[in-house]
C-alpha positions as CSV (number, residue, x, y, z in Angstrom):
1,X,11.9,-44.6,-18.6
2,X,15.3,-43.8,-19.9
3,X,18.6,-45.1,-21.1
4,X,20.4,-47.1,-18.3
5,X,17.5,-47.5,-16.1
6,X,17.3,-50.7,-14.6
7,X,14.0,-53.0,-14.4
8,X,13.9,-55.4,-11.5
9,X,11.4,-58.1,-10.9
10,X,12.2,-59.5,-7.5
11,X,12.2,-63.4,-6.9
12,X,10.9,-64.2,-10.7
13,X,14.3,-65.8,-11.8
14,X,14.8,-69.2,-12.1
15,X,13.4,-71.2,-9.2
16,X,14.7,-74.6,-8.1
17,X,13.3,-76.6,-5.6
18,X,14.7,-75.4,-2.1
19,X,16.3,-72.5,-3.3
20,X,15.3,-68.9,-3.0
21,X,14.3,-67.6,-6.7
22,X,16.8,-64.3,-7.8
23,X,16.1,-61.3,-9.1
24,X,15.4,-60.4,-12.9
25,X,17.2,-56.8,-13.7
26,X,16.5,-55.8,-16.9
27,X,18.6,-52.7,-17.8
28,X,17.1,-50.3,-20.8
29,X,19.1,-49.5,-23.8
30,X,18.4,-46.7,-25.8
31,X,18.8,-46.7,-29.7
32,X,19.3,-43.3,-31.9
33,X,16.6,-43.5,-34.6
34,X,16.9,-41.4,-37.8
35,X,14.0,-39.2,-36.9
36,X,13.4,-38.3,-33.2
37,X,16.0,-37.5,-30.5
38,X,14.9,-38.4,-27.0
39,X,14.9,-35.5,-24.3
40,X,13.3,-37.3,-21.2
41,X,10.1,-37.8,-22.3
42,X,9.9,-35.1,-24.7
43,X,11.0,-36.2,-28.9
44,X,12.4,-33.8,-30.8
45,X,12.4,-33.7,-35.0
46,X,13.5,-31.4,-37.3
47,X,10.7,-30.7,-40.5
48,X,11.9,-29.4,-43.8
49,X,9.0,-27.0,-45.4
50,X,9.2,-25.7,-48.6
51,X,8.4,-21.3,-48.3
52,X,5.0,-22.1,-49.9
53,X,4.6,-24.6,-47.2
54,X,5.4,-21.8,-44.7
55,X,3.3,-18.7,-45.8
56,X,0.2,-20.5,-47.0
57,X,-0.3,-23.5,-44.7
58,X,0.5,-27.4,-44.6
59,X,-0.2,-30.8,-43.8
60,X,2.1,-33.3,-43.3
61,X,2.3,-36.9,-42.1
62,X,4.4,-38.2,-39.4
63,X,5.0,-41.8,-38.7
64,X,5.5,-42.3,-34.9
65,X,7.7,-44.4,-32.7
66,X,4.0,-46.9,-31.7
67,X,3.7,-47.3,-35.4
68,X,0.7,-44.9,-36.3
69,X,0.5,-41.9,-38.7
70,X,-0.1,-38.7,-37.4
71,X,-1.0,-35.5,-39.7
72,X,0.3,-32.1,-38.7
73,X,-1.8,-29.2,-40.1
74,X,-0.3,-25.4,-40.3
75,X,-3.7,-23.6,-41.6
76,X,-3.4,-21.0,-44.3
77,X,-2.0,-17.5,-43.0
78,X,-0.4,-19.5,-40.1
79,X,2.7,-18.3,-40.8
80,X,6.3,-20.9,-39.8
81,X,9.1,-19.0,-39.8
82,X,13.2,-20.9,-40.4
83,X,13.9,-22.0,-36.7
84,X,10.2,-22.1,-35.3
85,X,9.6,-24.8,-32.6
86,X,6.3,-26.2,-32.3
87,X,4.8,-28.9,-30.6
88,X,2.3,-31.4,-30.4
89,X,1.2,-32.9,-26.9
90,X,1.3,-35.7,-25.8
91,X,2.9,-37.5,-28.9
92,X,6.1,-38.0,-27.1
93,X,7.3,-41.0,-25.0
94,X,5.3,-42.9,-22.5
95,X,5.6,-40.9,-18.5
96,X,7.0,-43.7,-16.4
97,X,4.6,-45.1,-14.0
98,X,1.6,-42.9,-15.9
99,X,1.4,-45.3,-18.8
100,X,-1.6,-43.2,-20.6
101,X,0.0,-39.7,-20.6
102,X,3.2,-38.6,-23.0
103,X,5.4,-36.5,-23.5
104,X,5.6,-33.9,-26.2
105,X,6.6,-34.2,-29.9
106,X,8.7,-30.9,-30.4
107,X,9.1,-30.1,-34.1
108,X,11.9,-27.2,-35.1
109,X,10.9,-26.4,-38.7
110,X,13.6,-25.5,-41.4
111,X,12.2,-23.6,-44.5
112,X,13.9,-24.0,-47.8
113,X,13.6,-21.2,-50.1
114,X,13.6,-21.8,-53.8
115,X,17.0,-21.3,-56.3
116,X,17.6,-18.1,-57.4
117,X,16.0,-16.9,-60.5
118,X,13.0,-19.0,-59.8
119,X,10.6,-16.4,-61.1
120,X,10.9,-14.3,-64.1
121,X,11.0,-10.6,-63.5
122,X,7.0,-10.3,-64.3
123,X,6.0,-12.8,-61.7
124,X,8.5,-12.0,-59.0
125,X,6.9,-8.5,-59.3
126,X,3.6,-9.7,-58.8
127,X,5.0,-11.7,-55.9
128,X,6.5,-8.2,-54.3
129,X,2.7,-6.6,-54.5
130,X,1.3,-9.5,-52.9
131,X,3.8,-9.4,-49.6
132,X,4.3,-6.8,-47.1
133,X,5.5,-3.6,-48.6
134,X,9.6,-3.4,-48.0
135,X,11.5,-1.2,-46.2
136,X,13.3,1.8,-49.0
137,X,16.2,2.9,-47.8
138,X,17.0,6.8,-48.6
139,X,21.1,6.8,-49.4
140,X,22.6,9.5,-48.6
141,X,26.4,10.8,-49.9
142,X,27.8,9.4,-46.6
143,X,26.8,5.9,-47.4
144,X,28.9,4.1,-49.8
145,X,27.5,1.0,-51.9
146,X,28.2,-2.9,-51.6
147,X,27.9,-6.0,-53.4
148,X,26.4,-9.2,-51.1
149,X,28.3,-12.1,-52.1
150,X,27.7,-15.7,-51.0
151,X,29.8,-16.5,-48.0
152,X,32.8,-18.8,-48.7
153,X,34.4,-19.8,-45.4
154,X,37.5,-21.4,-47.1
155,X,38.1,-18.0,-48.4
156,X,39.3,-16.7,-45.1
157,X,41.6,-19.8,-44.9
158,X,43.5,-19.5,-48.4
159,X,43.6,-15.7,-48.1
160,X,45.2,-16.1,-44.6
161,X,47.7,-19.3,-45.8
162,X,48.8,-16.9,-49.2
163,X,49.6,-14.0,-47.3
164,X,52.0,-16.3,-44.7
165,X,53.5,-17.3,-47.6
166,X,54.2,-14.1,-49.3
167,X,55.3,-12.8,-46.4
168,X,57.7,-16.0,-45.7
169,X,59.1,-14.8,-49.0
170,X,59.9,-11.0,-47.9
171,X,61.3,-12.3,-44.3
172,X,63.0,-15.3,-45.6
173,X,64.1,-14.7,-49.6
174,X,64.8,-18.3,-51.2
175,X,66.6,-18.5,-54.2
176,X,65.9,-19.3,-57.4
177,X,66.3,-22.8,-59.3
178,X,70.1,-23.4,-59.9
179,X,70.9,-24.8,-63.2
180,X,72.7,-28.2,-63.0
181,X,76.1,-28.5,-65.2
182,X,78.0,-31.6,-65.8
């Protein structure tokens, strides 16, 4: 079933005596819910996992639409990447006119990595020999060396709005502020 889709039961409205009994429609009106998003008869959710959560494994209960609890399990070296989509079947909505099959439950699964300077400098390396060895990179004197900063996308914006207005002030001098005498 699905938003807008109309229900009819044919001669169950109100009967009177000598009169032919109408129709009942019944038309379906879908809610948004804070959790699933209805594709047909797929639901969709998005999980928040913490990295721990994603390299070493996970459970994690799920309250459905019909009320129950379900319990998703990633097993230990199961790894969930940021952006995977899983599913579960048959955890979605009722198939219309196949009341005992469903849909799927489609789950896309954010990882949240910690703050930085989570670790001190002994334990992060210990972390670095427990993971896949990295990738060195051998510079060379064509290769010149950058900072990463964090990404500020109002810095674009003011840089961009400052410049106009410097260059307002090269094509279009204003004066200064005029004294006032009495």
């Amino acid at each position: 079933m699905k938003d807008g889709q109309k229900i009819t039961f044919h001669g169950e409205g109100d009967q009177e005596p000598g009169l032919e009994p109408g129709d009942i429609i019944i038309v379906l009106d879908q809610k948004d819910h804070a959790v699933f998003t209805r594709r047909g008869e797929d639901l969709f959710m998005c999980m928040d996992i913490q990295l721990v959560e994603a390299l070493c494994g996970f459970q994690k209960p799920i309250s459905t639409l019909d009320n129950r609890t379900i319990v998703i399990t990633s097993h230990p070296g199961q790894i969930v990447k940021h952006g995977d989509i899983k599913c579960v079947l048959n955890e979605g909505m009722p198939i219309y006119r196949r009341p005992y099959e469903k849909g799927r439950l489609i789950i896309e699964f954010k990882v949240n990595f910690p703050e930085n300077g989570f670790l001190s400098p002994d334990k992060l390396s210990l972390l670095e020999k427990l993971l896949p060895e990295r990738k060195e990179v051998e510079e060379t004197d064509e290769m010149d060396q950058v900072e990463l900063v964090d990404f500020d996308p109002n810095q674009e914006r003011r840089r961009h709005y400052n410049g106009e207005a410097y260059e307002d002030d090269e094509h279009h001098p204003r004066g200064g502020v005029q004294c006032q005498t009495s």
